[in-house]
PyMOL Python script that loads the backbone (N, CA, C, O; Angstrom):
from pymol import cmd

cmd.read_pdbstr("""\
ATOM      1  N   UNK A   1       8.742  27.886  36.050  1.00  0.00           N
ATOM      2  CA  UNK A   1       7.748  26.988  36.612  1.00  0.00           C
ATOM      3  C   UNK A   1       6.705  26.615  35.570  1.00  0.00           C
ATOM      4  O   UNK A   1       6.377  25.440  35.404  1.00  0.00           O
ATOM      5  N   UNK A   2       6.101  27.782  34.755  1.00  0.00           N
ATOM      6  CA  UNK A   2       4.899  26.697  33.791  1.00  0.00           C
ATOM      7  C   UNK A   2       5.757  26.176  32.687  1.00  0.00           C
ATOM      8  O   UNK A   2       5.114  25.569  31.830  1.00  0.00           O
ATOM      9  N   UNK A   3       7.251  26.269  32.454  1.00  0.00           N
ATOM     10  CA  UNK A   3       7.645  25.634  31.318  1.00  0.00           C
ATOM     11  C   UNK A   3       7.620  24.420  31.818  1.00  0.00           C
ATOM     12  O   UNK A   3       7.224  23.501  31.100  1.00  0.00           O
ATOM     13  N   UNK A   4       8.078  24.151  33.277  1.00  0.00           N
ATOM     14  CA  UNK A   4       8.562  22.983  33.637  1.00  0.00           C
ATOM     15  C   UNK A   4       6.708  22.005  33.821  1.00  0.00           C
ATOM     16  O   UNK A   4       6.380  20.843  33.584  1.00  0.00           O
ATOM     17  N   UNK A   5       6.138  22.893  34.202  1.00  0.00           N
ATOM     18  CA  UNK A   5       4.503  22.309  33.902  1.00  0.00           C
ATOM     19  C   UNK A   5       3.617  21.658  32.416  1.00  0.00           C
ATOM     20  O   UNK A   5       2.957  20.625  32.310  1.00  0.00           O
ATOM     21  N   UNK A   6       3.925  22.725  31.396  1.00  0.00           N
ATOM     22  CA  UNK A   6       3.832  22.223  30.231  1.00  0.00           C
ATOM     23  C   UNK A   6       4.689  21.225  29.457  1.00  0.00           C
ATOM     24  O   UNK A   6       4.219  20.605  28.503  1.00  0.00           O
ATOM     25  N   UNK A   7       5.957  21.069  29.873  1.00  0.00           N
ATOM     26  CA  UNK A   7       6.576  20.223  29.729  1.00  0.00           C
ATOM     27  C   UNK A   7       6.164  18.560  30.002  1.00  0.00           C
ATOM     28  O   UNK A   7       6.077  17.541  29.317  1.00  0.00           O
ATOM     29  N   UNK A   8       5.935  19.017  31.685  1.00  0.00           N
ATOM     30  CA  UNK A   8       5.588  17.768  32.322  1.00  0.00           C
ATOM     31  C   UNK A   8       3.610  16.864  31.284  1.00  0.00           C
ATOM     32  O   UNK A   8       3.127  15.826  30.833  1.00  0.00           O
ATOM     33  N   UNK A   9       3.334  18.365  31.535  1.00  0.00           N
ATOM     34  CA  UNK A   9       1.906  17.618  30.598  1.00  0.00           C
ATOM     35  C   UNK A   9       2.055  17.275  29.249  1.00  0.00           C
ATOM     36  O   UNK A   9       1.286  16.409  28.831  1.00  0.00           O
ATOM     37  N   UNK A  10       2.951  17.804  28.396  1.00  0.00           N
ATOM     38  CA  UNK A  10       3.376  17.390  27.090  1.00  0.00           C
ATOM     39  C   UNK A  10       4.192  15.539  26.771  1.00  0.00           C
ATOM     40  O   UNK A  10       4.204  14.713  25.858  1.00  0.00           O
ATOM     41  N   UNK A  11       4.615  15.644  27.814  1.00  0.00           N
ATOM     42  CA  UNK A  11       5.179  14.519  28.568  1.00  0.00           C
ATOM     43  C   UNK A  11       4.301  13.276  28.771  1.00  0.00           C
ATOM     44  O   UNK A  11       4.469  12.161  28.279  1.00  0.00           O
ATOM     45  N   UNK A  12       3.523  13.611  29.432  1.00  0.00           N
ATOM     46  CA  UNK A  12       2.148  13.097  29.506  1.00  0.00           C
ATOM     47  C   UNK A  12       1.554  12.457  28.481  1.00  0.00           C
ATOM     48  O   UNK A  12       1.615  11.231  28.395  1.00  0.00           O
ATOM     49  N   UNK A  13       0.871  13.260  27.528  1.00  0.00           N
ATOM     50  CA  UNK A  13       0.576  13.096  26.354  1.00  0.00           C
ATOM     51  C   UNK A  13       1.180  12.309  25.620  1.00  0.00           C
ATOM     52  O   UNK A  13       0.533  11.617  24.833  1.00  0.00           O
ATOM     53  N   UNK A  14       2.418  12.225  25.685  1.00  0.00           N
ATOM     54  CA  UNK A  14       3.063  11.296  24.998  1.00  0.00           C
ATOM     55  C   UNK A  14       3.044   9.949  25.429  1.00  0.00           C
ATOM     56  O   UNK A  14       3.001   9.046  24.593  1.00  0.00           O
ATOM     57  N   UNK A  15       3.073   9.689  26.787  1.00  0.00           N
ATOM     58  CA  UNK A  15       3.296   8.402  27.269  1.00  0.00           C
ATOM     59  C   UNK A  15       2.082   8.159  27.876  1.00  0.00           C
ATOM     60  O   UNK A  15       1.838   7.461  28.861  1.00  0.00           O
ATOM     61  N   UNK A  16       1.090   9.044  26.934  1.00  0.00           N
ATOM     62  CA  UNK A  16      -0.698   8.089  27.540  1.00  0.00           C
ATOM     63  C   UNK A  16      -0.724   6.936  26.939  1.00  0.00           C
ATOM     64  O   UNK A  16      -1.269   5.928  27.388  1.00  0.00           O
ATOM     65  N   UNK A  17      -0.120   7.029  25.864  1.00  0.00           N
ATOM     66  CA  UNK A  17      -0.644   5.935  24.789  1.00  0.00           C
ATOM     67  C   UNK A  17       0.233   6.002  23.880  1.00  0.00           C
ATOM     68  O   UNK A  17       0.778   7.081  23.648  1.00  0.00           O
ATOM     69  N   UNK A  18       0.686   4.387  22.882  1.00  0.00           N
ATOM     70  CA  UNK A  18       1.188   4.402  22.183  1.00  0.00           C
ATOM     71  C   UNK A  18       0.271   4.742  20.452  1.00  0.00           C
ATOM     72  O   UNK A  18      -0.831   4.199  20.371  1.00  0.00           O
ATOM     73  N   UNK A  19       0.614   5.371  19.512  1.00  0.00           N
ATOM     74  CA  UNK A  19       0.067   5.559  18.091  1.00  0.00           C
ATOM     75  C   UNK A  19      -0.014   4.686  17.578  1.00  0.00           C
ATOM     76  O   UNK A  19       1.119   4.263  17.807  1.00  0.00           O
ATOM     77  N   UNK A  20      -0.416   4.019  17.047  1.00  0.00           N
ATOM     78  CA  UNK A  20      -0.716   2.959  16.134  1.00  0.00           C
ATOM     79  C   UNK A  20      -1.571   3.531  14.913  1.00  0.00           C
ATOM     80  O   UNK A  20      -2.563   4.257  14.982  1.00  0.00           O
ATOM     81  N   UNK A  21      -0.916   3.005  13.742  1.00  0.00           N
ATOM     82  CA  UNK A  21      -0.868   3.049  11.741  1.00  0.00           C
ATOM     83  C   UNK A  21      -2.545   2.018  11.844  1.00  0.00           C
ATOM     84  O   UNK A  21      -2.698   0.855  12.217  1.00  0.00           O
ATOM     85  N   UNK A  22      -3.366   2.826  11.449  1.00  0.00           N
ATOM     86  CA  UNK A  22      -4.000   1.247  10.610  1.00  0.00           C
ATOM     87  C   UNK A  22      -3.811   0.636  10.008  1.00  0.00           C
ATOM     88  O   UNK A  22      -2.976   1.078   9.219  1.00  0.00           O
ATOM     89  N   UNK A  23      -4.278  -0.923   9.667  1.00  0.00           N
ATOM     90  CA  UNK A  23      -4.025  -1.556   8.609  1.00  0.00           C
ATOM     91  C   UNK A  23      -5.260  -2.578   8.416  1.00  0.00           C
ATOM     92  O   UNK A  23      -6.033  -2.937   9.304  1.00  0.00           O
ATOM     93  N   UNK A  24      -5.271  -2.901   7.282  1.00  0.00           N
ATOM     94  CA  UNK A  24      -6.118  -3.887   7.009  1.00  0.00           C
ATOM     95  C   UNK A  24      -5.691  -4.872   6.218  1.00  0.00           C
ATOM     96  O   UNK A  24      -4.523  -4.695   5.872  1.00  0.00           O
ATOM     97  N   UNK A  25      -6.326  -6.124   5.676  1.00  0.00           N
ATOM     98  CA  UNK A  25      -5.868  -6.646   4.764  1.00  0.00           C
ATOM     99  C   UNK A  25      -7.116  -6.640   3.713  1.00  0.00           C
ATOM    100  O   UNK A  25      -8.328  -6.647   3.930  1.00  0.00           O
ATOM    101  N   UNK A  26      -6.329  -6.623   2.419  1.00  0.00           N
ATOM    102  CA  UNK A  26      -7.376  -6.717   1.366  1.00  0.00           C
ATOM    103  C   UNK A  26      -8.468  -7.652   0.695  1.00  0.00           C
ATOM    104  O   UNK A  26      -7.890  -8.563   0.103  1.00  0.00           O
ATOM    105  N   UNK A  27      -9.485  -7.717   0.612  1.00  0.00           N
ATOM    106  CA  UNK A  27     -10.021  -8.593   0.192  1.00  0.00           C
ATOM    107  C   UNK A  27      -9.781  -9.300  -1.220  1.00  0.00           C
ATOM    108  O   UNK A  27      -9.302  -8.710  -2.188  1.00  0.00           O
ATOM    109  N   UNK A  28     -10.103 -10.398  -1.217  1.00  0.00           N
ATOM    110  CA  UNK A  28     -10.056 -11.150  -2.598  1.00  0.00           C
ATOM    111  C   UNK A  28     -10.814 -10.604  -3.357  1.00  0.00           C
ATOM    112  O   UNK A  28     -11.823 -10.018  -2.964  1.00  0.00           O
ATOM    113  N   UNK A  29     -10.369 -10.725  -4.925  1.00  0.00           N
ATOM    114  CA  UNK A  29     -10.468  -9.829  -5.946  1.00  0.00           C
ATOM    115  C   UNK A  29     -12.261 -11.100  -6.237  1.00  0.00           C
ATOM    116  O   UNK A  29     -13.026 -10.748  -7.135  1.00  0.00           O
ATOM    117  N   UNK A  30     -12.493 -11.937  -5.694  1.00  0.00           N
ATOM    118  CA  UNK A  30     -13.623 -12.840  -6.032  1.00  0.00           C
ATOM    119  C   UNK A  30     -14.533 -12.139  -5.102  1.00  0.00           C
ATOM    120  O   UNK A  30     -15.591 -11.854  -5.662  1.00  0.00           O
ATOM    121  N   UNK A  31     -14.477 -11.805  -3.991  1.00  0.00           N
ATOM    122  CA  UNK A  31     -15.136 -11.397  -3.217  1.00  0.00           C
ATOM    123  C   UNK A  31     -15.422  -9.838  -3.021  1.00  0.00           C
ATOM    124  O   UNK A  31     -16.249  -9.401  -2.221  1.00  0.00           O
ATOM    125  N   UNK A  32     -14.571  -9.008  -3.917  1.00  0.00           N
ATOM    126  CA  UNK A  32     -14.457  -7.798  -4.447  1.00  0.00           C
ATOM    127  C   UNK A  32     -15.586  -7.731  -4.989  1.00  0.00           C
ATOM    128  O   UNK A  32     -16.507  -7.054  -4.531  1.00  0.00           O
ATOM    129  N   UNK A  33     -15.683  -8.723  -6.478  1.00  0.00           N
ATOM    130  CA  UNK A  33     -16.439  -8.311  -7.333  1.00  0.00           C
ATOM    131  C   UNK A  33     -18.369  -9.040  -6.941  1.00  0.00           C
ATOM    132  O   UNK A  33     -19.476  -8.637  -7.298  1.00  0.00           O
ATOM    133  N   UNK A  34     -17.834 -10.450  -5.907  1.00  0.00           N
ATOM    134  CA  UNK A  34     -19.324 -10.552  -5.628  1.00  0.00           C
ATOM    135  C   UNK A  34     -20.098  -9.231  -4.618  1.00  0.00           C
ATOM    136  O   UNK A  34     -21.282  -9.152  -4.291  1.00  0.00           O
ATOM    137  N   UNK A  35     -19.271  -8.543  -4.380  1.00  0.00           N
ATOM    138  CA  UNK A  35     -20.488  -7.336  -3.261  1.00  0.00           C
ATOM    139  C   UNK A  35     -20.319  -5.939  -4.078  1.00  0.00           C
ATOM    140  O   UNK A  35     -20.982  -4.952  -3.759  1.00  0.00           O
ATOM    141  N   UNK A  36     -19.445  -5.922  -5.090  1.00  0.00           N
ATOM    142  CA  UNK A  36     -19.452  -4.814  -5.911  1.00  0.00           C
ATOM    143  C   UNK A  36     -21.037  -4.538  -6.352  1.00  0.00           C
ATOM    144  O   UNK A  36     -21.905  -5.408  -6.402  1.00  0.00           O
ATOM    145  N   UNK A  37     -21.197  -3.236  -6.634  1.00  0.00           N
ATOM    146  CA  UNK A  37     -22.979  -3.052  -6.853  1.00  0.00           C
ATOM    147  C   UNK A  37     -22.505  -2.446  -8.241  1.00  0.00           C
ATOM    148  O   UNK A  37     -23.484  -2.357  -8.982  1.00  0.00           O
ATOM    149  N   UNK A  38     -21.261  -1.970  -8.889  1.00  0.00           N
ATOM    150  CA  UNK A  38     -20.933  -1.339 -10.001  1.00  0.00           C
ATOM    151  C   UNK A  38     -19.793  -1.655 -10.334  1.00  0.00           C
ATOM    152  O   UNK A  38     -18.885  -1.516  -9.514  1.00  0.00           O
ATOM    153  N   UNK A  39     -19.543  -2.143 -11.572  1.00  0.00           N
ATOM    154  CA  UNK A  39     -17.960  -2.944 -12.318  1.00  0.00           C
ATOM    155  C   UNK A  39     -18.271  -1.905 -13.735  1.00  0.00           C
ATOM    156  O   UNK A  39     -19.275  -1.941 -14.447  1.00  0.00           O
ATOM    157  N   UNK A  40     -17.075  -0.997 -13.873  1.00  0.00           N
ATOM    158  CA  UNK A  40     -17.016  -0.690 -14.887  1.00  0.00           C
ATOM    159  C   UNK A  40     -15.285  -0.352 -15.531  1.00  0.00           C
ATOM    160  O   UNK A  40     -14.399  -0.509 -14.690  1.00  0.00           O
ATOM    161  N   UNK A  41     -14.898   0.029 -16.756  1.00  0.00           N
ATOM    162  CA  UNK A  41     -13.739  -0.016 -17.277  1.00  0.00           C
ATOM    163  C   UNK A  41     -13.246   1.180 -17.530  1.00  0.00           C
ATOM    164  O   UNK A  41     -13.696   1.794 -18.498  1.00  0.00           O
ATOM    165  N   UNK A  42     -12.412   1.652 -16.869  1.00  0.00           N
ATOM    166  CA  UNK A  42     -12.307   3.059 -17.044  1.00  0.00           C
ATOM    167  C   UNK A  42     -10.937   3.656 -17.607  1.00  0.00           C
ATOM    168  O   UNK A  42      -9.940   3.143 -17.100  1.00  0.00           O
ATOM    169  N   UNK A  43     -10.719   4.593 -18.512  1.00  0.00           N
ATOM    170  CA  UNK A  43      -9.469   5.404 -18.989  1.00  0.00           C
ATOM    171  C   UNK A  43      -9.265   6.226 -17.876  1.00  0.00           C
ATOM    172  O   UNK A  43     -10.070   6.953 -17.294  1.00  0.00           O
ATOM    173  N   UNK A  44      -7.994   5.998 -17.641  1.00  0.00           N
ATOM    174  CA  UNK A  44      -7.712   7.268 -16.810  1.00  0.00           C
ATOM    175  C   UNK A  44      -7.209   8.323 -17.783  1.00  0.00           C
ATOM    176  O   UNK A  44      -6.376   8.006 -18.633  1.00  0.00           O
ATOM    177  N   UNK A  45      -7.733   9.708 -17.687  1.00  0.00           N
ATOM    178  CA  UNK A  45      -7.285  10.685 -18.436  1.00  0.00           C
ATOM    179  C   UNK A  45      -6.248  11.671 -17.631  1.00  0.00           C
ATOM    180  O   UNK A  45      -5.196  11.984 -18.187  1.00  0.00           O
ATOM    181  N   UNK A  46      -6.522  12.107 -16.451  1.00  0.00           N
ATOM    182  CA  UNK A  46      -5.881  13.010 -16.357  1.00  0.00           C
ATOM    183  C   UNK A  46      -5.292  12.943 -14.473  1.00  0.00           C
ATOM    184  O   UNK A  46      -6.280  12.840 -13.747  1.00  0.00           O
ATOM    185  N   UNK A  47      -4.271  12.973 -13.863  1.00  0.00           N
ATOM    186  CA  UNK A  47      -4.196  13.000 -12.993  1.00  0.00           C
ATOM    187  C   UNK A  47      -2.693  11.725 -12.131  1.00  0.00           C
ATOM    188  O   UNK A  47      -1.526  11.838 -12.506  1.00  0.00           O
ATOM    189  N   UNK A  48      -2.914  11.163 -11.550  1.00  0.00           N
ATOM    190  CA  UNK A  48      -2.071  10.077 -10.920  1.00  0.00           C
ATOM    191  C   UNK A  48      -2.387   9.253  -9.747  1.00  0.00           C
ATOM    192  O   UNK A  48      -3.460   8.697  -9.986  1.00  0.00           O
ATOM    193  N   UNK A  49      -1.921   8.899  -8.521  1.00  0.00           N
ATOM    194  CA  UNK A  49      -1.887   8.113  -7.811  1.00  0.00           C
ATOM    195  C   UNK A  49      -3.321   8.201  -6.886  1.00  0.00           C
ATOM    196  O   UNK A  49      -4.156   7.302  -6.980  1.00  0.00           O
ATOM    197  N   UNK A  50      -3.496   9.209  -6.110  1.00  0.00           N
ATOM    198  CA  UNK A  50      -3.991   9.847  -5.679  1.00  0.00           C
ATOM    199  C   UNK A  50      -5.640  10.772  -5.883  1.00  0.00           C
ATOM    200  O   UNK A  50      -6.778  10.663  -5.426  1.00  0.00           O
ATOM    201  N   UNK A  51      -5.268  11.239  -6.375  1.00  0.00           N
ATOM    202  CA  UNK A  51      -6.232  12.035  -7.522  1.00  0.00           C
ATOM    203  C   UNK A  51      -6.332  11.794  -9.070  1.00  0.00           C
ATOM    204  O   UNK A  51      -5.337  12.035  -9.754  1.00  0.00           O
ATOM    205  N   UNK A  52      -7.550  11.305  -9.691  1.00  0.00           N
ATOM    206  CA  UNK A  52      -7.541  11.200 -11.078  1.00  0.00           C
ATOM    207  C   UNK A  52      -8.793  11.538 -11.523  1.00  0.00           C
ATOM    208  O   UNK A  52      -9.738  11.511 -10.735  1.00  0.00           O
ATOM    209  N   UNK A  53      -8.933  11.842 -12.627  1.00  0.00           N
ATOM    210  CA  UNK A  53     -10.119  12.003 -13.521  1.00  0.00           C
ATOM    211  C   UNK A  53      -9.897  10.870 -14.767  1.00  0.00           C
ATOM    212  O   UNK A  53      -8.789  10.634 -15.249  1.00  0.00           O
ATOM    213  N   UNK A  54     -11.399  10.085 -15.281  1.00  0.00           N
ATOM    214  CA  UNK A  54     -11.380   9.582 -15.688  1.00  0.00           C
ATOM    215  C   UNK A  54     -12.616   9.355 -17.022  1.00  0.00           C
ATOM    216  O   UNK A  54     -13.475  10.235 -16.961  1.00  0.00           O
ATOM    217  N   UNK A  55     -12.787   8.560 -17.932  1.00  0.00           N
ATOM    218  CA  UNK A  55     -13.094   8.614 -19.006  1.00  0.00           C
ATOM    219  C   UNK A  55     -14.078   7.167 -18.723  1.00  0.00           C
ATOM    220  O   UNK A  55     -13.307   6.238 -18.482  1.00  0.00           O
ATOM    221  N   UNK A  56     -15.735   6.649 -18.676  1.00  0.00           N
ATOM    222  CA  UNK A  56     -15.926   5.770 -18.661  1.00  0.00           C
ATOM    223  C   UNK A  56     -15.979   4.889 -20.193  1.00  0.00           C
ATOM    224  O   UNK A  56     -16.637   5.165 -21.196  1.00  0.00           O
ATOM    225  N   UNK A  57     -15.155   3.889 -19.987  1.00  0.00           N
ATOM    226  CA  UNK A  57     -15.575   2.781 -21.349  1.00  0.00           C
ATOM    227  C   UNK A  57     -16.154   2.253 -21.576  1.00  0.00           C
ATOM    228  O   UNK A  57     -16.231   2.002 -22.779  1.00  0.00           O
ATOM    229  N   UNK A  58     -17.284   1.467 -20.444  1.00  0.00           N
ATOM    230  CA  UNK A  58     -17.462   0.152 -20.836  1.00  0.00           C
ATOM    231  C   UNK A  58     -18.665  -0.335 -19.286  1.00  0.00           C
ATOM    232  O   UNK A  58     -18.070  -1.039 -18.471  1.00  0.00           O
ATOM    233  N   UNK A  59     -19.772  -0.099 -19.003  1.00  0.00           N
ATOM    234  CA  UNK A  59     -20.146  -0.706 -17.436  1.00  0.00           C
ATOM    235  C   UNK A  59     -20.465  -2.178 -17.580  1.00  0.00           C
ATOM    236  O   UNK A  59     -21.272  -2.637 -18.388  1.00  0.00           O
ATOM    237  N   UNK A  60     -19.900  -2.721 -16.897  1.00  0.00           N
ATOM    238  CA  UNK A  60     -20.100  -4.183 -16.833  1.00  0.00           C
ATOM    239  C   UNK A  60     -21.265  -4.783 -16.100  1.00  0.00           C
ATOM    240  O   UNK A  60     -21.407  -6.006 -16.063  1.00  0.00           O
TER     241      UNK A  60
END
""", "prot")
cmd.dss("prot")
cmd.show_as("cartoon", "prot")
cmd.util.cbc("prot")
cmd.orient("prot")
C-alpha cells in the first residue's frame, strides 16, 4: 500500500508540469559593447571551456 502511494505521488510530480531548458538569444556584439562598463584583451593562460584563468593585456 505506501509503495502503491508513493508511486502514485511520484507520478504526480511528474505530470504537474512539463520541464522546460532555458534559452535566450544573444545580443549583438554592437550592443554588447555599447552597455559594456569594461572591454579588455585577455590571454588565456590556464584552464578551458568552462573554467579559466587569465593574463590581462590590454583595457580598452
Amino acid at each position: 500500500m505506501k509503495k502503491a502511494a508513493v508511486y502514485c505521488v511520484l507520478l504526480g510530480l511528474l505530470a504537474a508540469g512539463p520541464a522546460h531548458a532555458s534559452s535566450w538569444t544573444d545580443p549583438s556584439f554592437e550592443s554588447m559593447v555599447d552597455d559594456a562598463e569594461l572591454i579588455a584583451l585577455v590571454e588565456i593562460t590556464e584552464g578551458g571551456s568552462f573554467l579559466c584563468k587569465g593574463k590581462v593585456l590590454d583595457v580598452l
